[in-house]
C-alpha positions as CSV (number, residue, x, y, z in Angstrom):
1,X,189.3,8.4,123.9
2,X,186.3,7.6,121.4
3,X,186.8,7.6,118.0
4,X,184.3,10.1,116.4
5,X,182.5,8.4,113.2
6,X,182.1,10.5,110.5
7,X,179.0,10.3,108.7
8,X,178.8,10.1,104.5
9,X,175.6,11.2,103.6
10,X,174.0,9.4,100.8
11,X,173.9,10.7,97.7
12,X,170.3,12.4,96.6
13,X,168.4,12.9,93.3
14,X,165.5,14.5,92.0
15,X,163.1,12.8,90.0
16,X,160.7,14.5,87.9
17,X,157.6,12.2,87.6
18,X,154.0,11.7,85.4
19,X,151.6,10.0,87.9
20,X,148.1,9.3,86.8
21,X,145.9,11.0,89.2
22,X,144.4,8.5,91.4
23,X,144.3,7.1,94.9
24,X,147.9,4.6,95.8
25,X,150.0,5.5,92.1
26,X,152.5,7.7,94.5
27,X,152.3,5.3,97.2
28,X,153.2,2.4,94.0
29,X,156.0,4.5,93.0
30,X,157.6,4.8,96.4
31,X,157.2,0.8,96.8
32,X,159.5,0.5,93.2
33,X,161.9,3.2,94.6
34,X,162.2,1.2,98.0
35,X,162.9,-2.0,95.8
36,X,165.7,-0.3,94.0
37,X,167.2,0.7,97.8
38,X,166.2,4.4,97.5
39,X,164.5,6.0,100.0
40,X,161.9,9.0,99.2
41,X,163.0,11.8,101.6
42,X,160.8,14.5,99.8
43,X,157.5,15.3,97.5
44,X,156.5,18.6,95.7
45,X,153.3,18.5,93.6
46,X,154.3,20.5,90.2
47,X,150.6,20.2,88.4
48,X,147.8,18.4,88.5
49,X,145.4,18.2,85.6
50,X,143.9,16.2,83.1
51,X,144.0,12.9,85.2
52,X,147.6,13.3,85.6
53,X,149.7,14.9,87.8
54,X,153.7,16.2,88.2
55,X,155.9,15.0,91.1
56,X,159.1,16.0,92.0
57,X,160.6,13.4,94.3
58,X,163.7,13.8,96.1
59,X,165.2,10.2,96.2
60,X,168.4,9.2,98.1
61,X,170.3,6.4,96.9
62,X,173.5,4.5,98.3
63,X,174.9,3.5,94.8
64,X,174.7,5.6,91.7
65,X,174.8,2.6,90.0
66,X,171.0,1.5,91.2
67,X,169.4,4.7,89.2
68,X,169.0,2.9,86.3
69,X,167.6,0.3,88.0
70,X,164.7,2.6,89.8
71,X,164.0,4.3,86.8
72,X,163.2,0.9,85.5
73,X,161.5,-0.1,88.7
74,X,159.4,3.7,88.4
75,X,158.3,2.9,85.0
76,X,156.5,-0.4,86.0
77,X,153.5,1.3,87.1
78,X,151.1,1.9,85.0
79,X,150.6,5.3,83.6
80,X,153.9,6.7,84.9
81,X,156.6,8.6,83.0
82,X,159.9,9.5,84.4
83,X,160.4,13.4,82.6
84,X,164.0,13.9,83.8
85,X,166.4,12.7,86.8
86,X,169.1,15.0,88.2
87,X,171.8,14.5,91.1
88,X,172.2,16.4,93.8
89,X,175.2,15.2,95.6
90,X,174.9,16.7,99.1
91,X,172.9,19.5,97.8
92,X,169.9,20.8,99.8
93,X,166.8,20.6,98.3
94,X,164.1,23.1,99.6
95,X,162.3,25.1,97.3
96,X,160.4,26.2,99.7
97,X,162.6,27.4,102.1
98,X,164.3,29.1,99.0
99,X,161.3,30.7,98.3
100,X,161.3,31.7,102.1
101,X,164.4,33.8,101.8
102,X,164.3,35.3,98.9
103,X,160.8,37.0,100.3
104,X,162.7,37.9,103.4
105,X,165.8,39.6,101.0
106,X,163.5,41.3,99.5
107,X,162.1,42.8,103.0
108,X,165.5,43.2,104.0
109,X,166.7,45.0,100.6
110,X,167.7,48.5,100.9
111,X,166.4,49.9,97.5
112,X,164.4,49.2,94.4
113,X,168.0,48.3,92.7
114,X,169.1,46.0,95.1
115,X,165.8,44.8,95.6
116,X,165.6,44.1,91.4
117,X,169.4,42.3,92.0
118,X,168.5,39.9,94.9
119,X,164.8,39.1,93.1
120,X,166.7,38.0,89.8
121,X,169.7,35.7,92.1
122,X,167.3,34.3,94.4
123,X,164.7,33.2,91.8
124,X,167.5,31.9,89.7
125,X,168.6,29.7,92.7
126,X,165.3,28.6,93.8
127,X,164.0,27.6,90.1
128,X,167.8,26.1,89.3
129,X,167.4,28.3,86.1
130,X,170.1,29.1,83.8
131,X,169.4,32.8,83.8
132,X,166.7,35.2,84.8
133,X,165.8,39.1,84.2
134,X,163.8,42.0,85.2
135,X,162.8,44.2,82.1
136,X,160.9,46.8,81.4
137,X,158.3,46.5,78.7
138,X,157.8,50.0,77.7
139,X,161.9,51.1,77.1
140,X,163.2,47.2,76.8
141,X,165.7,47.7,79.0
142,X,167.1,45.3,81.5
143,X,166.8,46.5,84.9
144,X,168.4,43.7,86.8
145,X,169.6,39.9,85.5
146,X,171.8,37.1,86.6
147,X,173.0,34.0,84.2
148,X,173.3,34.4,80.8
149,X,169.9,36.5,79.9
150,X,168.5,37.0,76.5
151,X,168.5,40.4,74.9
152,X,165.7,42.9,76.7
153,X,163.9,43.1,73.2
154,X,164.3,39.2,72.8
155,X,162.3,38.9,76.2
156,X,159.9,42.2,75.6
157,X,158.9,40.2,72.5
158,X,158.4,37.0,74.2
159,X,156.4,38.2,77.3
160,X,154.1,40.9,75.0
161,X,153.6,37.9,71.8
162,X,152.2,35.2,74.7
163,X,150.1,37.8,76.6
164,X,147.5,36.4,74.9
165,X,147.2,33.0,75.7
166,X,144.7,31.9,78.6
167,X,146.0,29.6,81.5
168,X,148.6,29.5,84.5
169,X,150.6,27.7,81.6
170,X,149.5,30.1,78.5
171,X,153.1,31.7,78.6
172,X,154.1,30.4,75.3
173,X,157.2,28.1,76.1
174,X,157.9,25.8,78.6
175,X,161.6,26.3,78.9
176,X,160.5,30.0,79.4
177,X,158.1,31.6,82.7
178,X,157.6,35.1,83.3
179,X,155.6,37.3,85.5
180,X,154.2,41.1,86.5
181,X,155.3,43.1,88.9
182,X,152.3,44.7,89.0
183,X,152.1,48.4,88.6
184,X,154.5,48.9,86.3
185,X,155.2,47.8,83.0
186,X,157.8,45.3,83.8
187,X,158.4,41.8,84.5
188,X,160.4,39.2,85.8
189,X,161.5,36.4,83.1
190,X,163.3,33.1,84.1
191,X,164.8,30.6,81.7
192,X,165.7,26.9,81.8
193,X,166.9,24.2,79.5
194,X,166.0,20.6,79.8
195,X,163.3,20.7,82.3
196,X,160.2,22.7,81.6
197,X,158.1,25.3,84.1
198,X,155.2,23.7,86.1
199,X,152.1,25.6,87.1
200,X,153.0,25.4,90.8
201,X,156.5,27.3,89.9
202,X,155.0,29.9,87.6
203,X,152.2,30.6,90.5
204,X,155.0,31.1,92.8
205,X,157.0,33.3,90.4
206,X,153.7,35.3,90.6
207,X,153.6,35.8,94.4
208,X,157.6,36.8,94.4
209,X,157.1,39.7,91.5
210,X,153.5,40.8,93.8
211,X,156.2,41.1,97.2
212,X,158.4,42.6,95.5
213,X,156.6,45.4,93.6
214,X,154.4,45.6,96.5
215,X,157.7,47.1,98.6
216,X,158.8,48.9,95.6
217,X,156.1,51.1,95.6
């Protein structure tokens, strides 16, 4: 009888990057990561701007023990910047298929409530946030949450003080991204500590409060 081999998958990470923005710097980061025996098995782009650009790279790595050593290894090339590093264990890591699904819950919801609900635990999930909220502007009131949210008026505050400032990234914090759901007076606010919002995650914010006030309607 043959013996079935179980297989231990290696242990993943997520590195948060600063690459400058020319030709071969992600290709000179991979070559450090492949010297510290990781293996890149994912890329997002965050932000790009300014000559410089934001990575995420998902990284798997036999031997927790070698981070340092990559990290070290990363920082060789010139003009990079490690922002922050975070294990994933065996955790998936697709934001976009996360992003995937919690457009198709929102199809799939049954009414505005539930639809509110699923839109506050899905982006939550997608954006690893520590909390998020749906509130209306007008009565500060929180419609729908999930984490640990801020006070309605905290956020109403927030959201109507930065409405001012110009840019995808004009929001006022970077711990802090919100969004319209256009048509109403409301929006959707996430929070996160330790790793700021990137202009690629606050335009997708953007597109999941259009869906979902789009099928509110």
């Amino acid at each position: 009888m043959p013996v079935e081999r179980r297989v231990v998958p290696v242990p993943r990470y997520v590195l948060r990057v600063w690459l400058p923005d020319r030709p071969g710097a992600l290709g000179q980061v991979a070559t450090r990561i492949g010297a510290a025996d990781g293996d890149v098995v994912g890329i997002e782009i965050l932000e790009q701007g300014a000559g410089r650009a934001i990575d995420e790279l998902v990284v798997a790595l036999p031997d927790a023990e070698l981070m340092e050593l990559l990290v070290r290894e990363v920082k060789q090339v010139e003009g990079v910047d490690v922002e922050s590093v975070r294990g994933l264990g065996e955790a998936e890591h697709d934001p976009q298929l996360a992003l995937l699904e919690a457009a198709a819950r929102q199809v799939e919801a049954t009414s505005s409530d539930v639809r509110l609900l699923a839109l506050c635990v899905d982006v939550r999930f997608a954006f690893e946030a520590d909390w998020t909220a749906v509130i209306a502007l007008d009565r500060r009131a929180t419609l729908a949450e999930d984490g640990d949210a801020p006070d309605a008026s905290w956020v109403s505050a927030f959201v109507l003080g930065s409405r001012h400032l110009q840019g995808t990234d004009g929001q006022g914090a970077d711990d802090v991204a919100w969004a319209d759901l256009p048509g109403s007076d409301t929006v959707l606010a996430a929070g996160r500590s330790g790793r700021p919002f990137r202009a690629r995650e606050r335009r997708q914010l953007g597109v999941l409060t259009r869906i979902s006030a789009g099928l509110c309607r």
